[in-house]
C-alpha positions as CSV (number, residue, x, y, z in Angstrom):
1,X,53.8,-28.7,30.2
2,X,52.3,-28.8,27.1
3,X,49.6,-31.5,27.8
4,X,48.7,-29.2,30.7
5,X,48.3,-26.4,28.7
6,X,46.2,-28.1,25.8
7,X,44.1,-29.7,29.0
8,X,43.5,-25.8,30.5
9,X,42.7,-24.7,27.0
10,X,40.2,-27.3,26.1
11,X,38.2,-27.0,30.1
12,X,38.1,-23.2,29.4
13,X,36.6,-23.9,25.7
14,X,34.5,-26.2,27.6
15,X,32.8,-24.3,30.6
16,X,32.7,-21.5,28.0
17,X,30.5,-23.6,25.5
18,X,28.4,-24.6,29.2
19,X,27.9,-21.4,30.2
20,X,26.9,-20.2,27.0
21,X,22.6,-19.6,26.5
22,X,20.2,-18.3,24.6
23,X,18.7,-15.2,25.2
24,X,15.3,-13.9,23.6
25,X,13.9,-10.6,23.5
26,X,10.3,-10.1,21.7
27,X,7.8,-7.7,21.4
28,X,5.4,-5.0,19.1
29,X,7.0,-2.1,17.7
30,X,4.1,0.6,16.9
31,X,4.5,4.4,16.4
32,X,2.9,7.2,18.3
33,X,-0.2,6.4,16.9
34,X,-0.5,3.0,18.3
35,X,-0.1,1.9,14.4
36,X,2.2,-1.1,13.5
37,X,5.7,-0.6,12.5
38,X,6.6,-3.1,9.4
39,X,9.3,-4.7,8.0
40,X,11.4,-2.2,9.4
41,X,15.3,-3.0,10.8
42,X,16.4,-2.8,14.3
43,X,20.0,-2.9,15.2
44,X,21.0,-4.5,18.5
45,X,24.4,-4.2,20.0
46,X,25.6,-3.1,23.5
47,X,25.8,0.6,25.1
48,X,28.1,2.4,24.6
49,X,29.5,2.2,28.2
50,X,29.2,-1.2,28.4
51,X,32.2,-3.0,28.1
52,X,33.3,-6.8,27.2
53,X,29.9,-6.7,25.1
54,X,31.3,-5.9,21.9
55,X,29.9,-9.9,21.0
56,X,26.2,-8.8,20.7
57,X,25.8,-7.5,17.2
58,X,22.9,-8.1,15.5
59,X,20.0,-6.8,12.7
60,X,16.4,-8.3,13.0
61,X,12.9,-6.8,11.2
62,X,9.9,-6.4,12.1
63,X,7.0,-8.5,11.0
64,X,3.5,-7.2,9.3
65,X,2.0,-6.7,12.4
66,X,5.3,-5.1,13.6
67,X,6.9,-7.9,16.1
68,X,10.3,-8.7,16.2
69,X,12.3,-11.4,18.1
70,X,16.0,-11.2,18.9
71,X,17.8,-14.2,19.7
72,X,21.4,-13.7,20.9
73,X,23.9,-16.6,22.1
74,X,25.2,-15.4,25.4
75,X,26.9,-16.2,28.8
76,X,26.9,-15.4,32.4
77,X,29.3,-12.6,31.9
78,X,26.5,-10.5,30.2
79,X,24.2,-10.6,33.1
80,X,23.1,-6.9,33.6
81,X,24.6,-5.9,30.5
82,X,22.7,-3.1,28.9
83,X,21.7,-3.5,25.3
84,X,21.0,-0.4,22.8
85,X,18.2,-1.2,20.3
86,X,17.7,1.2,16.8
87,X,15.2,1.9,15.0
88,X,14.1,4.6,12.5
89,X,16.9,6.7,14.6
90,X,15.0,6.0,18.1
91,X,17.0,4.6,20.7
92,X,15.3,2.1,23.4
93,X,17.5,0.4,26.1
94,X,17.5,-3.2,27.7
95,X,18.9,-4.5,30.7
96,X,19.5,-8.2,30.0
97,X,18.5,-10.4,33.4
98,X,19.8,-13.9,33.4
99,X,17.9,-16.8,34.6
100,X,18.6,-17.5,38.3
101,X,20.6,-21.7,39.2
102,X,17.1,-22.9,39.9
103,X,15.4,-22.1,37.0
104,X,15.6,-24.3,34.3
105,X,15.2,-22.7,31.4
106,X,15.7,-18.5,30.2
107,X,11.9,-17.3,29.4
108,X,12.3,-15.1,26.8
109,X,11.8,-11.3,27.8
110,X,9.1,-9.4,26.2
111,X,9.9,-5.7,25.8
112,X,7.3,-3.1,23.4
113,X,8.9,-0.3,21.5
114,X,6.3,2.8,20.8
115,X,8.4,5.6,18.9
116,X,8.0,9.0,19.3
117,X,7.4,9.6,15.7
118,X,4.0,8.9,13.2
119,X,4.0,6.9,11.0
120,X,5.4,8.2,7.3
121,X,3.0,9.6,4.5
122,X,4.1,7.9,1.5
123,X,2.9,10.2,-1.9
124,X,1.0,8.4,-4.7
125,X,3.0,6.4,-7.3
126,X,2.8,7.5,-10.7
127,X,0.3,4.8,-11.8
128,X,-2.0,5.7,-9.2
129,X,-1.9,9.2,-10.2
130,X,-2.6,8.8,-13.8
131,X,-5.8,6.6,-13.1
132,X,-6.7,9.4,-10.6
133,X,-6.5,12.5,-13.6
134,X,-8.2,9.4,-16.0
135,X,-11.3,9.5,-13.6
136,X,-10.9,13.1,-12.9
137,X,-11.5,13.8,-16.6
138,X,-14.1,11.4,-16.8
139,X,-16.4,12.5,-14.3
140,X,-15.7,16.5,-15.4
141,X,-16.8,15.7,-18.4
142,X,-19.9,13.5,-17.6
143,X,-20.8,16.4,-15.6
144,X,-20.2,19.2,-18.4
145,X,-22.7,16.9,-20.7
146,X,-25.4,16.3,-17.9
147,X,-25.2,20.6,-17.3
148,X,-25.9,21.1,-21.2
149,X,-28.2,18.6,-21.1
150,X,-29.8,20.6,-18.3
151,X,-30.3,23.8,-20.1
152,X,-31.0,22.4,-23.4
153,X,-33.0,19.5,-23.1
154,X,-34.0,20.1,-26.8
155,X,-31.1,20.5,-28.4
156,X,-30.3,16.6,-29.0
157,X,-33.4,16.1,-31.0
158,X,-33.7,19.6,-33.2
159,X,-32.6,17.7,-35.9
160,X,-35.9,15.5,-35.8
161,X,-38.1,18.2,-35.4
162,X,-37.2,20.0,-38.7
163,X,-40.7,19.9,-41.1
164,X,-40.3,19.6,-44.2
165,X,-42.8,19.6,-47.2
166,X,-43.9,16.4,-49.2
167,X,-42.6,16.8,-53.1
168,X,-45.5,15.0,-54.1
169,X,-48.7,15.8,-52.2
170,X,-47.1,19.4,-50.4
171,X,-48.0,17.5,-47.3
172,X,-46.0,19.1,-44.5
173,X,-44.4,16.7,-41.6
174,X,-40.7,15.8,-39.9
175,X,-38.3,15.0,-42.0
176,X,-37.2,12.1,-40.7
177,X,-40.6,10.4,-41.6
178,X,-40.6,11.8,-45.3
179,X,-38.6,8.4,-46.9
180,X,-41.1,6.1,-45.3
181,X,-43.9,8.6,-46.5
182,X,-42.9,8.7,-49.9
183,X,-42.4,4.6,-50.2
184,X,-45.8,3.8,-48.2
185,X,-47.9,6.9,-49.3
186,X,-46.8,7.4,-53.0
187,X,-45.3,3.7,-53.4
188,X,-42.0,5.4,-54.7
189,X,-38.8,2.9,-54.7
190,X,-36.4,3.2,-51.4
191,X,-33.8,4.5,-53.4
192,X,-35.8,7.0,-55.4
193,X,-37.4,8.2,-51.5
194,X,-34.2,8.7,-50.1
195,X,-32.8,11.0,-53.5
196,X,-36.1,12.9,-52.9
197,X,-35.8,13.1,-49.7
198,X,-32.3,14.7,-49.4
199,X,-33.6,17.5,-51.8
200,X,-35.9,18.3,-49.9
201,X,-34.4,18.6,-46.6
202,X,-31.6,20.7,-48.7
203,X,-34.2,23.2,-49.3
């Protein structure tokens, strides 16, 4: 009794593990938009009404270019079984259709999700923003001196166009000249030019 019972355990072990397949879904997940949805979870598991189905649990994410695959180990009790699939809170249903005694192999089923939402606006990190009010500042300020330059385009040299007299021959001419008029004109020593000239700027 025994041996018969170990033998009915191990054939129903073993047309279990014979019946049992693999069953792929794939696809592109994109958002109203038609954009890509990436590297974002979807939850698969059965509907709620199905029963017997409580196997099929399982997380998978989405790629860059938003594909996903899900790859589930079934059997032929799950033909027609209907599978719930989550993401970002949208639900999206699939019918699982097993592959028929003369086929030879499950083709995996392709199956596109497009949510009803767009895609989420993500604010500017805090690094981004700094460099943003660093630039900001820049260019207001490159702008401020460009405007004064604008209105007084003399200002910058008003310094240079002071005239001042020669000590020495009451010649009159700008004072940035009057060190290398007193050295070359009056042969008076660099040092003694620049004393010279000072005072007479003063005044």
């Amino acid at each position: 009794m025994n041996k018969l019972l170990l033998v009915s355990i191990l054939l129903l072990a073993f047309s279990n593990i014979v019946s049992a397949e693999v069953y792929t879904i794939s696809g592109y997940t994109t958002f109203s938009d038609g954009t890509p949805v990436k590297k974002t979870k979807i939850t698969v598991e059965c509907s709620a009404n199905e029963y017997n189905c409580t196997s099929i649990n399982d997380v998978v994410t989405t790629d860059l270019n938003g594909k996903y695959q899900i790859v589930l180990d079934i059997n032929k009790s799950h033909n027609g079984k209907e599978l719930s699939l989550e993401i970002l809170g949208e639900y999206f249903f699939h019918t699982m259709e097993l592959k028929s005694q003369n086929e030879t192999q499950q083709e995996p089923a392709i199956q596109d999700i497009q949510l009803n939402q767009n895609p989420p606006t993500y604010p500017l990190s805090f690094s981004a923003c700094c460099v943003f009010l660093i630039f900001s500042i820049a260019f207001v300020i490159a702008i401020s001196r460009t405007f004064n330059r604008m209105i007084n385009p003399k200002e910058e040299f008003i310094i240079d166009r002071i005239i001042v007299i020669c000590p020495i021959c009451n010649g009159n001419l700008p004072n940035h000249l009057l060190i290398r008029h007193l050295i070359v004109e009056h042969d008076i020593a660099a040092s003694d030019a620049a004393n010279i000239s000072e005072q007479a700027t003063k005044y």
